[in-house]
N, C-alpha and C positions, 0 to 999 in steps of 0.2 A: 323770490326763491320759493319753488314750489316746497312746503313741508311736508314727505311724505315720513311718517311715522316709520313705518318698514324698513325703509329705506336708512335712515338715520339711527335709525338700534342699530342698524349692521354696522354703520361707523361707528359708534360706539363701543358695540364689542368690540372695535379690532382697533381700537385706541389708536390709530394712527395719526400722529403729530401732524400731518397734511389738513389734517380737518380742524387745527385747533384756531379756533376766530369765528368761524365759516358759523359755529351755528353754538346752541347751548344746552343746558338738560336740565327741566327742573322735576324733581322728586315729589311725587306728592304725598309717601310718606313721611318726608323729610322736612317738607317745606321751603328746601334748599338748593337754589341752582349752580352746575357745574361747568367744568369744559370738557371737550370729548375725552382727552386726557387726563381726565382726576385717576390718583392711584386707589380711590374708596371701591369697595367690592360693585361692582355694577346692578343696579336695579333692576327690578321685572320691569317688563314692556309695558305690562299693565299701567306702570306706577308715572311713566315717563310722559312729559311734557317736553316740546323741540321750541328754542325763540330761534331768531335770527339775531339778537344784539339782548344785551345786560338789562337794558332797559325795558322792554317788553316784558322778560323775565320776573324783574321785578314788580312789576305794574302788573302782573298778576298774583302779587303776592308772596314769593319767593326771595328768601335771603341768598347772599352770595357764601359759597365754601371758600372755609378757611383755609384749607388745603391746598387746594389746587388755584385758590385766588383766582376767579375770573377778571379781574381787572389789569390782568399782567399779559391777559392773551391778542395773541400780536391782532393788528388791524387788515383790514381789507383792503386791498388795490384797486387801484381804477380797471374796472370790466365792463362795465354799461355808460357809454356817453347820458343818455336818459337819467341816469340817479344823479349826476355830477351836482344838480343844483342842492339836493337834499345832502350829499356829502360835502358838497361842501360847506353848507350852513352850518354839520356835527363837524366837521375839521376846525371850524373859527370857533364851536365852543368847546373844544378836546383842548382850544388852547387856553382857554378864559375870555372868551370875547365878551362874554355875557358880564364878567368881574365889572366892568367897566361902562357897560352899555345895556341899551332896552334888546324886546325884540323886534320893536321896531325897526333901531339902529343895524342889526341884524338881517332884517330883510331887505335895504335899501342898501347893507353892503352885497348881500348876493342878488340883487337886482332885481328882486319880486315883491310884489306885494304882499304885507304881512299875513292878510287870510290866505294869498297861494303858498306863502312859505308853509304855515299850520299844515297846508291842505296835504302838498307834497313828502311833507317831512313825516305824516302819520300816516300815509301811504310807503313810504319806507323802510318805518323803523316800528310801525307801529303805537310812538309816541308823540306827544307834542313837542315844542321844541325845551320847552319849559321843564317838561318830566325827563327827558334826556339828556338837558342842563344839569337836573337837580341828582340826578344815578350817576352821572360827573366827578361831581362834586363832593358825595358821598362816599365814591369809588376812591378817587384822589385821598379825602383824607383818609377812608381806611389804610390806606396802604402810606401814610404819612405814619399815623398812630404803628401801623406795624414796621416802617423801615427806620427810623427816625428819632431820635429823642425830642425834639420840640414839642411845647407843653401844648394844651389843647388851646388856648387862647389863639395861640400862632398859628397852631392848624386849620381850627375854624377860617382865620383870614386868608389863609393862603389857598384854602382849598375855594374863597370864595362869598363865603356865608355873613351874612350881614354883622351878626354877632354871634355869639358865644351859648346863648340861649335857646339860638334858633337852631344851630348848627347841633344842640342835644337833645333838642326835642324830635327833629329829623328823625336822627341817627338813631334814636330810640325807638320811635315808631315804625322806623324802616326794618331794622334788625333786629329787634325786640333786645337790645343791651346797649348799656349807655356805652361811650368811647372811652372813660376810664376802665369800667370793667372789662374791656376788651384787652387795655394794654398791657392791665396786670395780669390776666388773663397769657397773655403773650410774654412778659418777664418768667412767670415762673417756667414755663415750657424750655426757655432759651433765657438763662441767666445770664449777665454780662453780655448781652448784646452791644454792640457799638459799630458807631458810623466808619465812615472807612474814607481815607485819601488817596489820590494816586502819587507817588515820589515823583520827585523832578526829574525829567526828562528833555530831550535836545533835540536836532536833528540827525535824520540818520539815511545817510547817504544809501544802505544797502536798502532802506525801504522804497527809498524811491526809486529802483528799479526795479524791485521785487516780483510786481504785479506783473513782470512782462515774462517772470523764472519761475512762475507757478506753476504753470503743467507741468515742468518738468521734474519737479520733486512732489507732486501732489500724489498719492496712491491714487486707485480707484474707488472712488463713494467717498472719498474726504477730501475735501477740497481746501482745507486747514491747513493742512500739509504739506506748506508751501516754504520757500526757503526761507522768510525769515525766522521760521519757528527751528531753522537748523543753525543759524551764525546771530542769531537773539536770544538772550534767554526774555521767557514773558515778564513783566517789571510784577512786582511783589508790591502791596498795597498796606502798608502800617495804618495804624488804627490813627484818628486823628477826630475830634468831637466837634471839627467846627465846619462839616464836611454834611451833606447830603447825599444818601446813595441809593440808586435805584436799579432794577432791572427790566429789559427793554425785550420783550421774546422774539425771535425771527420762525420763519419755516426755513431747515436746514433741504440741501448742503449751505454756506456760507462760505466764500473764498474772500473769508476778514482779509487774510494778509496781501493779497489783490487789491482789494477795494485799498486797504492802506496807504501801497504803493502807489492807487495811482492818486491817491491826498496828498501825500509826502513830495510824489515828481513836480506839484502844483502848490507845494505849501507856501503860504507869505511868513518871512523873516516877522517876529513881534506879535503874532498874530496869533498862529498855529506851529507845533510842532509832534513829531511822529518818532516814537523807537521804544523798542522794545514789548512790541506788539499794543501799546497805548497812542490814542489819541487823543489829545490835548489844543484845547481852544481857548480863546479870550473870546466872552458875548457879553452882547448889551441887547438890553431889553428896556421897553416901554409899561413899565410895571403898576397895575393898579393908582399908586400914589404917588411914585414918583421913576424916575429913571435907575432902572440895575444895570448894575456891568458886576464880573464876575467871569471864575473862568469853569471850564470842564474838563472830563478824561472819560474818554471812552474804554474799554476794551471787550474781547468776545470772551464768551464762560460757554465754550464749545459743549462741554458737560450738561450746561444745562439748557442748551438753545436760545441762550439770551446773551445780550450785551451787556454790559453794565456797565453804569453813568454816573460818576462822582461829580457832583458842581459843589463851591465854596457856598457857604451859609448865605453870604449877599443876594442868592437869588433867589428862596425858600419862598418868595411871593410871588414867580413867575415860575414855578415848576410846571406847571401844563405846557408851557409856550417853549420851555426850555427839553424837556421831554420829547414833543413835536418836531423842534427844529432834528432833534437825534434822530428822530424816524424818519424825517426825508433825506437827511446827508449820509444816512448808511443804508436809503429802502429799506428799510424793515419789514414794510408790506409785501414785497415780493413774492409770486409765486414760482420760484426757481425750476419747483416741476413743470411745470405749465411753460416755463419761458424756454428751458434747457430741452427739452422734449422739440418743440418749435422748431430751435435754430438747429436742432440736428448737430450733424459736423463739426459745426464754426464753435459750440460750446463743449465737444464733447473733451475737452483735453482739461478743462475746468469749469467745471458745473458749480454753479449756482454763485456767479460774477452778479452784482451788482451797478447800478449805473446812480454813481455816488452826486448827491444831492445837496443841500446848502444850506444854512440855517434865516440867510436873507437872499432873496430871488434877486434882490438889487447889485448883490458884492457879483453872484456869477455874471449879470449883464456889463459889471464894470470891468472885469475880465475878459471877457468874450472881445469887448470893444480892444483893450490895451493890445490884447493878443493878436489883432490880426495882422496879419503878412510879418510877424516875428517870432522868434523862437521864445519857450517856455523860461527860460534862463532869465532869457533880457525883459521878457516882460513881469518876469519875478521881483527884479531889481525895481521897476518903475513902479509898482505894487509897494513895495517896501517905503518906498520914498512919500508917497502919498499916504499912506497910513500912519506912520512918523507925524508927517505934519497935520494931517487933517481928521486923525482918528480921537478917540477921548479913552485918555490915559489910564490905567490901571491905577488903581494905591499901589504904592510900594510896598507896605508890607501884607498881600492879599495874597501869599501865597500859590506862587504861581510863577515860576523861575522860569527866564524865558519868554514869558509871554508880556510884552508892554504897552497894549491899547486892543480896543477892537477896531475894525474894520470900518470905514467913515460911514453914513448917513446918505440919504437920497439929499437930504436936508442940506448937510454939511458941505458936501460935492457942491450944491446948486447956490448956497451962499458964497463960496468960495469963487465964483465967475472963472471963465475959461481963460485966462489970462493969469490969473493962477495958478493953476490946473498945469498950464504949460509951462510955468517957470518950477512950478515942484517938483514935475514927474516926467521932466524932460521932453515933454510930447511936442509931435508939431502940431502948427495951429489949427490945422481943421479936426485933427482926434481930440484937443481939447474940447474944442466946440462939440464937437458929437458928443464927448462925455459930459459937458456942461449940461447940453440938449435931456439927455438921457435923464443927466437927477432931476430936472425941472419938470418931465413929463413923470416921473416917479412922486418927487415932491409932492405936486397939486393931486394926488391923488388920479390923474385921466389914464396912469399905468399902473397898471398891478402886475408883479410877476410873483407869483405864490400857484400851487401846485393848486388845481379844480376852476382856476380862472377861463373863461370862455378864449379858451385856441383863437380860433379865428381871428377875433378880435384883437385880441393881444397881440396875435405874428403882423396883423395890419401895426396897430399903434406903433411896434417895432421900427416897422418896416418906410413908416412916413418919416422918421426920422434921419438926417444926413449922414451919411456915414456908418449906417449898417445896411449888410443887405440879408441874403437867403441864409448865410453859413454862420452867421452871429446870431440870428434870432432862433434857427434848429437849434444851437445848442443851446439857447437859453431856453429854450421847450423842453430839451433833451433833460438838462439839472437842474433849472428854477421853473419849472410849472410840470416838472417832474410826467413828463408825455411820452409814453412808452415807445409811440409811435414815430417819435421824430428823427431827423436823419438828414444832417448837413451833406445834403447831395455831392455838393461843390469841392469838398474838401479835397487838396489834394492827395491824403495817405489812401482814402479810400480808394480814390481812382487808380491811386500805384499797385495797389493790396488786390485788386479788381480786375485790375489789367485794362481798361478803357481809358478814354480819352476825356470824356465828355461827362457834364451831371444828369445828362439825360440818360445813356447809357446805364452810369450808376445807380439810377432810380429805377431803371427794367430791373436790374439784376438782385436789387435789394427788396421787390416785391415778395420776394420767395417768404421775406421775413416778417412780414409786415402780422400782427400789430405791434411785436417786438423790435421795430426797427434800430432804435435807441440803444438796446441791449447786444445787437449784432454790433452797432459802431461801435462801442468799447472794447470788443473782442479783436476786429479787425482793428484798431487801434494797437492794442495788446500784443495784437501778431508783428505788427510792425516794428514795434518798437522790440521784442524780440527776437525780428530777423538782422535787425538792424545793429542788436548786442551782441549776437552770435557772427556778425563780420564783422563786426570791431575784433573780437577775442581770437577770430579766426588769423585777420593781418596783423595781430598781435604775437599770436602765435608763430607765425610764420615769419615774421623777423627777429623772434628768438630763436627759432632752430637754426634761420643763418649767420646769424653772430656767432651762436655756436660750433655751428660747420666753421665758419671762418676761425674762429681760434686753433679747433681740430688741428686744422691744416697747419696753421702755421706753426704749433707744438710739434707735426707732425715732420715735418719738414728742417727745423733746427734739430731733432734728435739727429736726422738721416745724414745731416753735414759729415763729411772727415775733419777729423783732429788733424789741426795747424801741426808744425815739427814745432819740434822740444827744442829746447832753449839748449840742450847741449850738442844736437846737430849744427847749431848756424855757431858755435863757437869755436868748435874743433877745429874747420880748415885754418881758420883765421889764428888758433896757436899755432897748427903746423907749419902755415905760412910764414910766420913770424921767428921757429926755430928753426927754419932753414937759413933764413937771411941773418941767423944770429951769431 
C-alpha cells in the first residue's frame, strides 16, 4: 500500500469508519498511535505519521490510544493472492500459534523457508515475525487488563508470555506504564466494572427463516432491520464474574439477523443454538497445555459497529484462537462496500450480507459431505446423532443450557472407522467411507481447511478423495478457507435462480460477479429460499380464503331456507277429521 501522506490526512479528517484497519496515525507530538476514527481533536499534518498495521507503528516508537484502542480495529480481507503467504503466517499468530511453537515450526506450517518467511513478512508488515508476535501479545493483554478482571499472572499466560516478569518488563518498556498502573488507571475511570454473560437461550424457528425476510423489513442504509429484530426482543446480558467479554469491530452495514438466519436454518441440535438476536456455541480448543472446551455468545452492538463475544472463563488461555474463529464465522473482515457495490442488484435489497464462516474448516467439510443429495432438516438430524456420540461432552455445570458437547475431531471421526460412522449416523456405506476418508486426510495433517491455505491445492486434495466432487469442495472454499471467489457451479438452486440448465452455463453468467462469487451464492440462495416462503404463504393463503368462501356459502344458504309449517298447521285437519267422525 502505497503511503501517500496527503492522501490519508483527508481520511483522517473525514473519519470515515471505511477506513478503520486499512491504515494508522501516529502523533509525534504525542507519541501515540491511532485509528482513523479516534474521537481525540485531530492533529496537524505536520505532526502525522501513516503505518499500515500496529506493529510498524509501534516499532517506531509509538504507544497505542487509550481511546480509541487500536487493537479492537477490525482486520483486513483477502485482496491480494500475492500477501496470502505473509497473512497467513500473522493469521496463525493472531491465534497464538507462536504460544506453543518456534518460528521455525511457523514457517514449515506455511510452507516456506524460515529466512523467506522473515523476508516476506517484513516486506508486508514492515516487521519481523517475532516483533509482530510480540505487538500481539502485548495488544491482547492490554485489552485483557482492560475488559477482564483476571489478575496479571493469568494474563501474562494467556496472552502468551513466558512469565510474569517478562510480560512487565515488555509492557513497560513498550508503553512506558506498568500493567497494574494501567488497570487502576482504568477502575477509577469506570468503577464497578464487570464481566458480562449471555442468559440461556434455545432454538428459534423464526430465526431460521429470517435471513430469507430481511429485505423486506430492512429500511434503506440498515440492514439491521430485519425481522427478527420485530418478533425478538435482543436477550439482555446479566452481569456474571465467571465470564470473559470482548468486542469484535466490523465495517458496517451488517445484516447480523441474515447472517443468523442462515446459522440457525443449519444449526446442529447440542452444539449451537440461536434466538433472540444471540449466538451461542460449544468449542474446543487445543490450548497451550492442555485441551479447552467451553461455550460462547455472540451478539451485534449495532451502536458501536462491533460484535460482542462472551466465552466462559474455561477458555481465558485460548482467547486469540477463540476470538479468530468469531471473525471467520461471522467475516468480520468484510468489505461490504466493496462487495455490495460489485454485485449491484443481487445485494441491493440487503447490503452488507455476510458469507458465514466456521470456527473448524473440518465441521463445514463434514457437512458439505452429509448434505449432499439431501435436505437440510435430514442432514441436521444425522449431525445431531454423530455429535452425541462422538463429540467430547461439556461439564454439566459450565454454564451453558442447551449446548451439550462440541463438534467431533478430524481425529475422533478417523478413530472411530467408517463402519461406525454408519451405524451412528445412519449413513450408507460409501458416505461413511468418504467421511472416514475425509478425517484421515485432515488427521495426518496432508489437509488443511482454514482460511489463506493454498486454493489450488486443497480443491485438488478435496477433490482426490471418493465421494466428493465440484459442489462439496466450492463450498468448503466458500466457509472453511473463507474464498471469496468460490461458487458451487453445479448447485441446483443456482441453476433454478438462473434460469439455465447447465454448470457451465452458470459459470458464464456468475462471471459478472467474480471476485465476489461466494457472496452472490448466498444472495441467490436467499432469494430462493424466499421465493420459496412467499409460495408456501401464498397457497396458504389461498386455501384459507376458500374454506372461508365455503362456509360463506353454506351460512349463506341455510339463512335463505323456508321455514318448515308449524306444528299447529299438521294438527288441525287431523282434530277436524276426527270431529267429524265423532
Amino acid at each position: 500500500m502505497d503511503l501517500d501522506p496527503t492522501l490519508f490526512y483527508q481520511a483522517l479528517l473525514a473519519r470515515d469508519r471505511r477506513f478503520d484497519g486499512w491504515f494508522f496515525v501516529g502523533v509525534t507530538s504525542t507519541g501515540i498511535y491511532c485509528r482513523p476514527v479516534c474521537a481525540v481533536r485531530t492533529p496537524q499534518e505536520r505532526n502525522c505519521r501513516f503505518f499500515e498495521h500496529q506493529s510498524a507503528a509501534e516499532k517506531a516508537g509509538f504507544r497505542p490510544c487509550l481511546r480509541c484502542r487500536p487493537e479492537l480495529a477490525p482486520g483486513l480481507g483477502v485482496l491480494d493472492v500475492s500477501q496470502r503467504l505473509a497473512h497467513a503466517a500473522a493469521a496463525l499468530i493472531d491465534e497464538g500459534f507462536l504460544a506453543t511453537a518456534d518460528l521455525a515450526m511457523l514457517a514449515q506450517r506455511v510452507g516456506v523457508s524460515e529466512r523467506h518467511l522473515r523476508r516476506i513478512f517484513a516486506a508486508e508488515f514492515g516487521v519481523t515475525p517475532v516483533e509482530y508476535a510480540q505487538t500481539q501479545r502485548l495488544l491482547l493483554a492490554k485489552r485483557l487488563l482492560t475488559d477482564t478482571r483476571m489478575d496479571i499472572g493469568e494474563i501474562a499466560h494467556a496472552a502468551g508470555f513466558g512469565s510474569v516478569r517478562r510480560f512487565n518488563a515488555l509492557f513497560l518498556s513498550r508503553y512506558r506504564l506498568a500493567p497494574g498502573r494501567l488497570r487502576k488507571g482504568l477502575a477509577k475511570k469506570t468503577p464497578g466494572r464487570a464481566a458480562s454473560a449471555p442468559v440461556s437461550v434455545s432454538v428459534s424457528t423464526s430465526a431460521a427463516v429470517a435471513w430469507t425476510r430481511a429485505a423486506a423489513a430492512a429500511p434503506a442504509g440498515h440492514s439491521n432491520a430485519d425481522p427478527i429484530r420485530t418478533d425478538l426482543a435482543a436477550a439482555e446480558v446479566p452481569s456474571v464474574d465467571d465470564t470473559l467479554r470482548f468486542e469484535l469491530a466490523y465495517r458496517p452495514p451488517f445484516a447480523w439477523n441474515a447472517v443468523l438466519g442462515f446459522l440457525a436454518f443449519r444449526q446442529i441440535e447440542g452444539v449451537e443454538s440461536v434466538e433472540a438476536g444471540v449466538y451461542r456455541r460449544a468449542v474446543r480448543f487445543d490450548g497451550p497445555h492442555a485441551l479447552r472446551t467451553g461455550w460462547i455468545a455472540v451478539r451485534d452492538l449495532p451502536q458501536r459497529l462491533a460484535v460482542e463475544v462472551v466465552m466462559s472463563a474455561s477458555l481465558a488461555t485460548v482467547v486469540p484462537a477463540v476470538l479468530g474463529g468469531v471473525r471467520r464465522m461471522f467475516d468480520l473482515n468484510c468489505r461490504p462496500d466493496i462487495v455490495d457495490a460489485h454485485l449491484g442488484e443481487l445485494a441491493a435489497d440487503l447490503p452488507g450480507m455476510r458469507v458465514p464462516g466456521a470456527f473448524d474448516g473440518f465441521e463445514i467439510a463434514v457437512r458439505a459431505v452429509i448434505g449432499q443429495q439431501i435436505s437440510v432438516p435430514h442432514a441436521r438430524k444425522i449431525l445431531a446423532k454423530l455429535v452425541d456420540a462422538l463429540g467430547t461432552a461439556l461439564e454439566p455445570d459450565a454454564g451453558c443450557d442447551g449446548l451439550r458437547c462440541t463438534f467431533p475431531t478430524a481425529e475422533q471421526l478417523a478413530s472411530a472407522g467408517p463402519e461406525r460412522l454408519r451405524e451412528v449416523g445412519g449413513l450408507t456405506q460409501a458416505r461413511a467411507q468418504t467421511l472416514h476418508a475425509l478425517a484421515v486426510e485432515v488427521a495426518s495433517g496432508r489437509l488443511r481447511l482454514a482460511p489463506l491455505e493454498p486454493l489450488e491445492a486443497t480443491l485438488e486434495g478435496l477433490l482426490a478423495i471418493r465421494g466428493i466432487g465440484d459442489w462439496t469442495a466450492q463450498y468448503v472454499a466458500m466457509r472453511a478457507l473463507s474464498w471469496p471467489n468460490a461458487f458451487p457451479a453445479g448447485d441446483l438452486i443456482l441453476r433454478q435462480q438462473l434460469g439455465v440448465e447447465t454448470a457451465a452455463q452458470t459459470t458464464a453468467i456468475a462471471a459478472q460477479w467474480a471476485p465476489w462469487r461466494a457472496y452472490a451464492t448466498v444472495h441467490l440462495w436467499r432469494h430462493h429460499q424466499k421465493a420459496k416462503l412467499d409460495a408456501a404463504e401464498a397457497v396458504a393463503l389461498s386455501r384459507a380464503k376458500v374454506n372461508i368462501n365455503t362456509k360463506i356459502k353454506g351460512l349463506t344458504a341455510t339463512a335463505s331456507r323456508k321455514p318448515e309449517a308449524g306444528v299447529g298447521a299438521s294438527i288441525k285437519p287431523t282434530v277436524k277429521k276426527r270431529m267429524a267422525n265423532g
